[in-house]
VOGU-3710 file (C-alpha; in Angstrom, 3 decimals, decimal comma):
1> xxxxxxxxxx> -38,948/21,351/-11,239  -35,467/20,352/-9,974  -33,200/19,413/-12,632  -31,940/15,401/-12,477  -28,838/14,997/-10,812  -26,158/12,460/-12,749  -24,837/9,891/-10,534  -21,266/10,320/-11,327  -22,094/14,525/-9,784  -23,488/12,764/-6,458
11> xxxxxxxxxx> -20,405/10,776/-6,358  -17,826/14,108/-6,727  -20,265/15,933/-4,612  -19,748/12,817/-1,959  -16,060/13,085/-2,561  -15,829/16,450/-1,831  -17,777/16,583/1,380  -15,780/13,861/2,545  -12,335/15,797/1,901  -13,029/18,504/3,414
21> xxxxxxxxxx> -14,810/16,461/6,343  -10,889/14,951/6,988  -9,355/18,251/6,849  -11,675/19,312/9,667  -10,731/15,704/11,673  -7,437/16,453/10,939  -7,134/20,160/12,163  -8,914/19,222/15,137  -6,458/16,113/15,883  -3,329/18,507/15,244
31> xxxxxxxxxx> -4,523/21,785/16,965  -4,870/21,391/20,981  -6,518/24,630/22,570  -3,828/25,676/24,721  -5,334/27,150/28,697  -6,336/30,572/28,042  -5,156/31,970/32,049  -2,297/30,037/33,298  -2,844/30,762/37,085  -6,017/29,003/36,712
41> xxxxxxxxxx> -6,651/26,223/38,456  -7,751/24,708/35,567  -4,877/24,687/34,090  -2,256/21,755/33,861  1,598/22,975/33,909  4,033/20,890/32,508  6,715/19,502/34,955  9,923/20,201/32,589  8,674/23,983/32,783  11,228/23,291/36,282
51> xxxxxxxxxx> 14,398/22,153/34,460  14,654/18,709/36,523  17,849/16,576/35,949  16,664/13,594/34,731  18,149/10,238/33,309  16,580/7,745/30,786  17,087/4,157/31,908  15,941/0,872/29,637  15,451/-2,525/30,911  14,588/-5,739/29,171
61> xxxxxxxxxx> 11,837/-8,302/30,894  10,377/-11,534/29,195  7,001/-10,278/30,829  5,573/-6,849/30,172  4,849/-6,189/34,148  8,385/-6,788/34,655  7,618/-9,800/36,797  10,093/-12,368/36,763  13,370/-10,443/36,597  14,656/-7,688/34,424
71> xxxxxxxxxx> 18,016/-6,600/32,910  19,839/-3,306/32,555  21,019/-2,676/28,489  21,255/1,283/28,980  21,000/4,243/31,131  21,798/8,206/29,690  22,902/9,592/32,927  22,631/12,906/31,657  19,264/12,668/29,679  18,436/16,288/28,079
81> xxxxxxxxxx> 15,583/16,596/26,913  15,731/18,630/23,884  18,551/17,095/22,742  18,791/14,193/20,164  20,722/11,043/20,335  21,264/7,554/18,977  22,578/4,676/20,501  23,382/1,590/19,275  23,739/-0,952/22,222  23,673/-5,340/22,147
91> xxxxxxxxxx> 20,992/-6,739/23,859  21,674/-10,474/25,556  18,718/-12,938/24,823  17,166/-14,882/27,571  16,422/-18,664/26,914  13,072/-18,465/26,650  13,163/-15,377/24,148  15,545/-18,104/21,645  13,179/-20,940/21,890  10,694/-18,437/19,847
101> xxxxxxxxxx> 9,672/-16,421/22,999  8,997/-12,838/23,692  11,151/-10,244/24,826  9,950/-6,414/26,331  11,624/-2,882/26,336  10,879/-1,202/29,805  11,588/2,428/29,205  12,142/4,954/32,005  12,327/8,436/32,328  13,051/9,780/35,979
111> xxxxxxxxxx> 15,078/11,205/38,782  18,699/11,885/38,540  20,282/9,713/41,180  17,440/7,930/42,167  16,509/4,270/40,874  13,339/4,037/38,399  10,985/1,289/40,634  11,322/3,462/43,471  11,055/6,989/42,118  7,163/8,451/42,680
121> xxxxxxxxxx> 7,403/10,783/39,654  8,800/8,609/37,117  6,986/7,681/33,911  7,458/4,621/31,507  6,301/2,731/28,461  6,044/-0,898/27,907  7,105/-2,416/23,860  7,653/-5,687/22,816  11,104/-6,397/21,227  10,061/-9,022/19,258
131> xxxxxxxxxx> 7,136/-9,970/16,898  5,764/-13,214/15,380  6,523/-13,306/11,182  6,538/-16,133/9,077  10,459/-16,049/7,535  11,308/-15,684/3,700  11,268/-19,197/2,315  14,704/-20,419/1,046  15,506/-19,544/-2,488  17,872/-22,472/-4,910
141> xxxxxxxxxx> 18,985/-22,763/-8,234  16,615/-24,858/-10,150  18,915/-25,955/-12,587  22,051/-26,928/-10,095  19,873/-27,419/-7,303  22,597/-25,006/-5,282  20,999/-23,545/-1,677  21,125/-19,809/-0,753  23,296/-18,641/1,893  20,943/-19,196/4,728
151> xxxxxxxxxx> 20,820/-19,219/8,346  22,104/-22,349/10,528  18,530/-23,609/12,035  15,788/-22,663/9,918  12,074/-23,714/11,599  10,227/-26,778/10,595  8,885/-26,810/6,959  5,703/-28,650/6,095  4,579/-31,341/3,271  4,991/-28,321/0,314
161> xxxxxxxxxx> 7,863/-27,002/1,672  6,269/-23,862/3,183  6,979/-22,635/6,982  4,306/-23,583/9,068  4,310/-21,507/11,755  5,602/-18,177/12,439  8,813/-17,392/14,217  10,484/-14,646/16,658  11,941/-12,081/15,014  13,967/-9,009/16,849
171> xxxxxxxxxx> 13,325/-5,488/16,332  16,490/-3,703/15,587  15,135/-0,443/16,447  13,519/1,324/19,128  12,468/4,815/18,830  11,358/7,349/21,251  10,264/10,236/21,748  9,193/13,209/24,587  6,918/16,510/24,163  9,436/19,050/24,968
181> xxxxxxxxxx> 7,371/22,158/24,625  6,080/23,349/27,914  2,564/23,196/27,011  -0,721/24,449/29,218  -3,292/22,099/29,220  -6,660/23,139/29,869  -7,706/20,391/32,518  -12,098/21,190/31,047  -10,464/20,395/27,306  -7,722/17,512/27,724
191> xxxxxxxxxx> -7,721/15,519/24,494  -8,425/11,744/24,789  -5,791/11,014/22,674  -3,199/12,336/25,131  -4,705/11,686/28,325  -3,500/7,874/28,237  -0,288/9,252/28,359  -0,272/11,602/31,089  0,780/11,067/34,207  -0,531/14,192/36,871
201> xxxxxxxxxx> 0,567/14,925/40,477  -0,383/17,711/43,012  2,449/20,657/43,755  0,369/22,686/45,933  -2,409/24,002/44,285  -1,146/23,518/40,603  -1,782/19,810/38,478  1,905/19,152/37,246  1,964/16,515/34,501  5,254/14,279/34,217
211> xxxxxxxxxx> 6,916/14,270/30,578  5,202/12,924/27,499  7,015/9,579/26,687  6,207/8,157/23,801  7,163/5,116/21,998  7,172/5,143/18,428  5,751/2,099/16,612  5,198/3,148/13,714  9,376/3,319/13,011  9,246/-0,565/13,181
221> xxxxxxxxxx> 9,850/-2,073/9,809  10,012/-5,133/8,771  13,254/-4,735/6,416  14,838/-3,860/10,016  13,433/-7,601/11,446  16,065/-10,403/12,204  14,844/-14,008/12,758  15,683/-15,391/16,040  16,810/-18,613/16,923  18,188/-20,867/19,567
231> xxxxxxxxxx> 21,570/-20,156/18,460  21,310/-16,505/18,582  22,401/-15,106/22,154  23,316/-11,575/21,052  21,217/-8,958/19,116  22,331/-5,795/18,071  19,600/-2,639/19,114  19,146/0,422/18,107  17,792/3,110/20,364  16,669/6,368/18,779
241> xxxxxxxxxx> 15,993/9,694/20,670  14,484/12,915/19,630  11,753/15,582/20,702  8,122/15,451/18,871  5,632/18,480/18,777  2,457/18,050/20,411  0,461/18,260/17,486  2,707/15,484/15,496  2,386/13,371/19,169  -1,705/13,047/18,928
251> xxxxxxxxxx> -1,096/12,465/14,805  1,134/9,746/15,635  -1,230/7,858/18,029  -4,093/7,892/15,944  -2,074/6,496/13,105  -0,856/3,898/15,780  -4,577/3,159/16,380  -5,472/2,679/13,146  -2,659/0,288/11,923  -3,155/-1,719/14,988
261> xxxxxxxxxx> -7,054/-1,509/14,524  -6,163/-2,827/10,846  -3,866/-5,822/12,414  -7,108/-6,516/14,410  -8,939/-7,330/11,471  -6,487/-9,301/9,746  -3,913/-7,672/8,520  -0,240/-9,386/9,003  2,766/-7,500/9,484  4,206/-6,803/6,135
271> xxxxxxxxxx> 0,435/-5,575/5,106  1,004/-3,063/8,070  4,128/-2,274/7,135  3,265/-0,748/3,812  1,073/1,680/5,713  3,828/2,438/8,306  6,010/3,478/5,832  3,682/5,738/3,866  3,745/7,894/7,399  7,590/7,205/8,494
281> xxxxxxxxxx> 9,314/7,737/5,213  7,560/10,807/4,364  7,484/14,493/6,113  4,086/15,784/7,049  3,844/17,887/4,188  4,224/15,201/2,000  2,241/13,006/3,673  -0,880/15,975/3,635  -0,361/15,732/-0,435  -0,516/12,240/-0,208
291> xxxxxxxxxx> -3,483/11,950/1,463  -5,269/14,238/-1,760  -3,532/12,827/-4,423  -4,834/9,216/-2,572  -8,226/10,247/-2,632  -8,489/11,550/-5,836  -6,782/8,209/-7,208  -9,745/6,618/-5,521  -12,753/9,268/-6,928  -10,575/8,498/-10,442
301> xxxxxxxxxx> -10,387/4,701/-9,807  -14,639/4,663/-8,552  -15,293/6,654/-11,799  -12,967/4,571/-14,666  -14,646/1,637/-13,409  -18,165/2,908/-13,455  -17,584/4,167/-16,996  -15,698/0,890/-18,398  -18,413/-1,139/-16,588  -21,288/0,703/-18,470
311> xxxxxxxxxx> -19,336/0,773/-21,671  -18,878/-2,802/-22,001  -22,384/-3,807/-20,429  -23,716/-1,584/-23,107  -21,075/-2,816/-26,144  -23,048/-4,843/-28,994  -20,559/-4,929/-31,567  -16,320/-5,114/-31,375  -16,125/-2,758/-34,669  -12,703/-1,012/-34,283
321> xxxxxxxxxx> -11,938/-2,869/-31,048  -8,719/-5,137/-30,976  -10,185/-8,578/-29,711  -6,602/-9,814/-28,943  -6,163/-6,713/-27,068  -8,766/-7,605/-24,620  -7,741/-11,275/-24,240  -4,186/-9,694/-24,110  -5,095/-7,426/-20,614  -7,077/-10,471/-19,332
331> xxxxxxxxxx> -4,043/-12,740/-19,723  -1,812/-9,986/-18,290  -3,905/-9,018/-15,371  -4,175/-12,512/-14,292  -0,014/-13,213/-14,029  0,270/-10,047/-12,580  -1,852/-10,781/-9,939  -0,672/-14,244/-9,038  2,780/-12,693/-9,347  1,709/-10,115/-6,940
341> xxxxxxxxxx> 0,152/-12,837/-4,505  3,823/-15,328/-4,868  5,350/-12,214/-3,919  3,389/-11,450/-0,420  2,717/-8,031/-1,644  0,244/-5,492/0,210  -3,103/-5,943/0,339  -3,346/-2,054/-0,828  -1,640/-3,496/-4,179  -2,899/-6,610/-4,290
351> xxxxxxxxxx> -6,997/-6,717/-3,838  -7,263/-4,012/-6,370  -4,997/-6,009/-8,556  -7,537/-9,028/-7,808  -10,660/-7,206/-9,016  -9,168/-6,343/-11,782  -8,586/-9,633/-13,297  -12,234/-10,565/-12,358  -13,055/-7,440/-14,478  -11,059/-8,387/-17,902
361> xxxxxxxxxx> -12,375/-11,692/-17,680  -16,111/-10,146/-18,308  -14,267/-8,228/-20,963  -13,151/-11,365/-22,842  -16,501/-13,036/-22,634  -18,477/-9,927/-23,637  -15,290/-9,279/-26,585  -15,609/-13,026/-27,978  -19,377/-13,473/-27,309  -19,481/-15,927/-25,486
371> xxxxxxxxxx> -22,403/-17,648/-23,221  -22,752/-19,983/-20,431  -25,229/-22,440/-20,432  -26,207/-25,375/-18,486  -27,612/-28,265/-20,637  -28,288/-32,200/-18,827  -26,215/-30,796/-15,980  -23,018/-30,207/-17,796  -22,355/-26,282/-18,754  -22,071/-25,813/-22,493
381> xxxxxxxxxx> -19,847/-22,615/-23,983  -21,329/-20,669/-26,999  -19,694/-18,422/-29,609  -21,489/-15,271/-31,115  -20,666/-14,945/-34,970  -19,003/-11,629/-36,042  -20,300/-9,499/-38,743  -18,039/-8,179/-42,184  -17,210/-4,856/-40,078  -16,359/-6,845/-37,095
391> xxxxxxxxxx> -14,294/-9,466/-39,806  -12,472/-6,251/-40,877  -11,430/-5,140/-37,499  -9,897/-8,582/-36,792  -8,024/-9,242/-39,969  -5,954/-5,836/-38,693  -5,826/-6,877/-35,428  -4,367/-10,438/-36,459  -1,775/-8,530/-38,807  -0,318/-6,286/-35,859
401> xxxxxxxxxx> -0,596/-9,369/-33,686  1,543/-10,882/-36,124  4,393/-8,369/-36,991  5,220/-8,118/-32,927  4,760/-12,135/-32,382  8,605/-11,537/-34,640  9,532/-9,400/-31,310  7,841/-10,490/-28,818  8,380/-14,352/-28,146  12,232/-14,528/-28,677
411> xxxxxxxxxx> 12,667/-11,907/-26,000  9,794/-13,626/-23,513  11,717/-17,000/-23,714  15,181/-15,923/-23,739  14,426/-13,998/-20,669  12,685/-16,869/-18,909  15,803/-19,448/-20,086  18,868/-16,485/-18,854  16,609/-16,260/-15,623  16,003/-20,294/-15,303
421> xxxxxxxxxx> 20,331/-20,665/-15,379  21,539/-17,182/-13,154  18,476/-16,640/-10,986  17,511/-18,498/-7,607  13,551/-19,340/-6,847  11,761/-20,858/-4,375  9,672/-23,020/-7,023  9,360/-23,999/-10,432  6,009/-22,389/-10,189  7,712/-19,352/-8,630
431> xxxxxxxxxx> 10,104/-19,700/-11,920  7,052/-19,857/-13,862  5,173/-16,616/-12,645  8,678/-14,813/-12,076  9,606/-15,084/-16,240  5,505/-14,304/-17,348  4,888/-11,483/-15,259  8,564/-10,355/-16,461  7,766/-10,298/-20,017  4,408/-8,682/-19,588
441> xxxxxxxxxx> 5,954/-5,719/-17,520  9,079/-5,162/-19,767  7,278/-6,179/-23,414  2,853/-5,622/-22,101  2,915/-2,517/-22,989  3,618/-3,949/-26,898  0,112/-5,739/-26,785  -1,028/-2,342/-26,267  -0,638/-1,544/-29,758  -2,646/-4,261/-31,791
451> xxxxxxxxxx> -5,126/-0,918/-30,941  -3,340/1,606/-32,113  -2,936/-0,101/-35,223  -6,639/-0,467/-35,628  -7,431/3,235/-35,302  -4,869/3,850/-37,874  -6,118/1,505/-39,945  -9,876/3,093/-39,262  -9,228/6,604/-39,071  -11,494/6,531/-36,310
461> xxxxxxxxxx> -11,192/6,796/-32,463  -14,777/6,599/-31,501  -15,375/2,724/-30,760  -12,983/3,541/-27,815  -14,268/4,243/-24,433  -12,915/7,934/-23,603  -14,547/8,685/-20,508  -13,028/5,500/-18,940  -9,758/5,865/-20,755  -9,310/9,895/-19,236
471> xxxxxxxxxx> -9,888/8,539/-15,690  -7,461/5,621/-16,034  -4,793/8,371/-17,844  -5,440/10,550/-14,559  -4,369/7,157/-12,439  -1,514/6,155/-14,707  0,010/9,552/-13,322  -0,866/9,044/-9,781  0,389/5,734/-10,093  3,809/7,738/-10,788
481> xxxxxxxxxx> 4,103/9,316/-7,544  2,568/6,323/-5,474  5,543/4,081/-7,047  7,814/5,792/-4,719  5,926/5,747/-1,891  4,002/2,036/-1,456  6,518/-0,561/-1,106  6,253/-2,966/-4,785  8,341/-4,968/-7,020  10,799/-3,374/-9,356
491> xxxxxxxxxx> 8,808/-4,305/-12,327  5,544/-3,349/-11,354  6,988/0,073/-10,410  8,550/0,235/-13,773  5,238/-0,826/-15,917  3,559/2,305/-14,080  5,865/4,694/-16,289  5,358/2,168/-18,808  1,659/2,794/-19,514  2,269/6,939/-19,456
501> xxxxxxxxxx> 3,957/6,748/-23,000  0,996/4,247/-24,389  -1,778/6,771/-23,127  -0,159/10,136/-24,854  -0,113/8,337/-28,082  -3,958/7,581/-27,925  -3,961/11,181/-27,066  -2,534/12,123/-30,010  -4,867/9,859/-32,619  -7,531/11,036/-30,784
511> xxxxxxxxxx> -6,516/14,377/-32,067  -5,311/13,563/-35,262  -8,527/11,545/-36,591  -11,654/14,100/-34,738  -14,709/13,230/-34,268  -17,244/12,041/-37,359  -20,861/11,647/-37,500  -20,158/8,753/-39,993  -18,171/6,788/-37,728  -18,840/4,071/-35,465
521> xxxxxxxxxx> -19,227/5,400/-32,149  -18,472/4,418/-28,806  -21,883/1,647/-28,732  -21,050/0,146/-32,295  -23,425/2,443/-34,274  -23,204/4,998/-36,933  -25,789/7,890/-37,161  -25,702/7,759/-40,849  -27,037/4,258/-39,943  -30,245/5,644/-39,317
531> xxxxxxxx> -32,862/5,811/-42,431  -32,806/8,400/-43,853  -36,891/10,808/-43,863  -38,448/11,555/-46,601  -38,298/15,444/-47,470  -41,686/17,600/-47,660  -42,092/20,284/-49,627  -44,122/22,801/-48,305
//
């Protein structure tokens, strides 16, 4: 008979199909099968194979067909190709662009000598300028009531004091890029991808195709965004030139796809922008080990939470558990996530952050016993009763809880009181979450060690839950190497290097004190709880 498969080997069998499924998407997106006999007809010959003399020319237009007028801001008469360039130019802003408008880049690549609208093989890409982003709130002193600098006009604010609508703001940079290798396109095997950007003409019998041009979107960040307003008339731009290889080029516009696909379904700008900066900041080597070391933090992630999920649903007694530990992470989780939230963080940080907190708050009801009824319409909270082994546990648990209250609450509210007098917020409430989530980032990790004290105090490691604890030590390390690459606050970048030193020192006890049959294990039950059978002689 077949032997029964776990479900945690389904899932890594899963996983693994599904990696190397992406490497095969991936090779297929970066390779292009080149045409195998270039005086086929078949085959599609690139036009800069000829050397032309071209020149790059950019316009601005307040419509993206160029209807309704259009402006000059720079021309490279001598535009070569392979070589790189940057170019920082000021861009005048028409009326209706100040008075929270748009405003287009027309980009041109054509003819020496010959003017872009009426040259026949030209080729050109349309990007807006601008985009529509709520701006940063003003920050004050809550003590002297002082302002930040800010800008002159700032937009209208509503009844809380919140923008309520989002505002131009310019792009300071704008990035292309052109295919330089003279690649043969087999006409029976033209990618998708690349066809959109192709432009072909006839020379005889040969299909030419006109330069690659190629507008790079995903180099807009929003820490390069300015706010516009009817005062501004003058913008500094930045225009960016370099050559991309054809493999990179079809990478690039599937990554395109997908962040705007993402912004389809919700997702605002600075949410984007995390993910644009995973693929800009990084080389494609890099970025290949990030994609691994992301999916294995998600098969890691899937499996902690399956294993802490079945450990508590399955937990009967808190024996060697620190109660105030529990109610500790709940409490922590919680700030951390509305700090998260006041902050506008990513959605890749933040909805994990969310279900976490729903998480530790089944921990605390399951750790304190507690039940929800409903009696005469009104719900009604019960409390379990703990037994002498359970009355042990605590009674060490309040004693560590005790020794670093000593530590812990002159440092919380001195920090909170030095950041109240020297620190701008937008809110008190913003104050608030600001000086909690600050003292459970630089003095959490503290909390942590009510349960190390109790497995001193026991001996015993074996009321902890290991499986889920390994997966979440894999993570903690992971989380290392994604704090430099997902943009986050200071502080929650610091607590990830934080939680390494907490999880070697359960590493160590659960070396020093192995493994005993007489101990509690990981359900609340001793074998040598079991009565003991009679003996027979024979």
């Amino acid at each position: 008979m077949f032997q029964k498969t776990s479900f945690t080997t389904l899932i890594v069998g899963v996983f693994i199909v599904y990696v190397l499924h992406t490497c095969w998407v991936m090779y297929g997106i970066v390779y292009t099968k080149p045409c195998e006999n270039p005086k086929s007809d078949k085959c599609i010959n690139p036009y800069l194979a000829g050397k032309p003399r071209l020149q790059l020319s950019i316009y601005t237009t307040v419509r993206p067909n160029g209807e309704g007028g259009h402006s000059l801001i720079h021309r490279e008469e001598e535009f070569d190709v392979q070589t790189r360039f940057e170019r920082l130019v000021n861009v005048s802003l028409p009326k209706k662009t100040r008075k929270n408008g748009t405003l287009y880049a027309m980009v041109f690549v054509h003819q020496a000598g010959m003017s872009p609208w009426q040259d026949p093989r030209q080729v050109h890409m349309v990007t807006q300028l601008t985009t529509y982003m709520l701006p940063k709130p003003p920050e004050v002193s809550l003590i002297t009531g002082e302002d930040e600098p800010q800008q002159q006009e700032r937009p209208s604010l509503g009844g809380d004091g919140k923008v309520d609508r989002p505002v131009s703001h310019w792009r300071s940079r704008l990035t292309l890029n052109i295919v330089a290798e003279n690649f043969l396109f087999d006409r029976e095997a033209l990618p998708s991808d690349v066809h959109r950007y192709m432009k072909v003409f006839q020379s005889g019998r040969k299909m030419v195709y006109l330069p690659l041009l190629f507008i790079d979107q995903l180099s807009n960040r929003v820490k390069d965004l300015m706010e516009i307003n009817s005062s501004t008339t003058e913008l500094p731009l930045t225009i960016s030139y370099d050559t991309i290889a054809l493999g990179k080029l079809r990478f690039w516009i599937h990554m395109q796809d997908a962040v705007y696909s993402l912004q389809q379904f919700g997702f605002t700008e600075k949410d984007a922008d995390e993910i644009k900066g995973i693929f800009v900041d990084t080389n494609l080597y890099f970025l290949a080990l990030t994609f691994f070391v992301a999916a294995f933090h998600l098969l890691f992630d899937f499996l902690a939470f399956k294993n802490d999920i079945s450990f508590w649903k399955q937990k009967k007694s808190m024996v060697g558990m620190s109660s105030k530990a529990v109610l500790w992470r709940c409490f922590s989780t919680i700030v951390i996530f509305l700090y998260l939230l006041d902050e506008q963080t990513s959605l890749l940080v933040l909805i994990p952050a969310g279900i976490g907190s729903l998480i530790e708050v089944w921990k605390v009801k399951k750790a304190f016993k507690i039940y929800f009824m409903w009696k005469g319409g009104k719900p009604t909270f019960l409390f379990g009763k703990s037994d002498e082994s359970e009355r042990r546990t605590e009674e060490y648990d309040s004693l560590a809880m005790k020794y670093l209250s000593y530590l812990l609450y002159p440092l919380c509210v001195g920090g909170a009181v030095y950041a109240l007098v020297f620190v701008k917020y937008k809110s008190w409430y913003s104050w608030l979450i600001n000086s909690l989530v600050n003292g459970v980032y630089a003095f959490g990790f503290l909390f942590m060690l009510p349960q190390l004290f109790v497995n001193y105090k026991l001996k015993s490691v074996a009321h902890l839950p290991w499986k889920a604890f390994m997966y979440k030590a894999f993570n903690t390390f992971i989380d290392d190497v994604f704090a430099f690459i997902i943009t986050m606050p200071t502080s929650h970048r610091l607590a990830c290097f934080r939680d390494d030193a907490v999880f070697l020192i359960y590493l160590y006890q659960r070396w020093l004190y192995p493994v005993d049959k007489t101990r509690v294990n990981e359900y609340g039950v001793s074998y040598d709880e079991d009565p003991k059978k009679k003996i027979h002689k024979d």
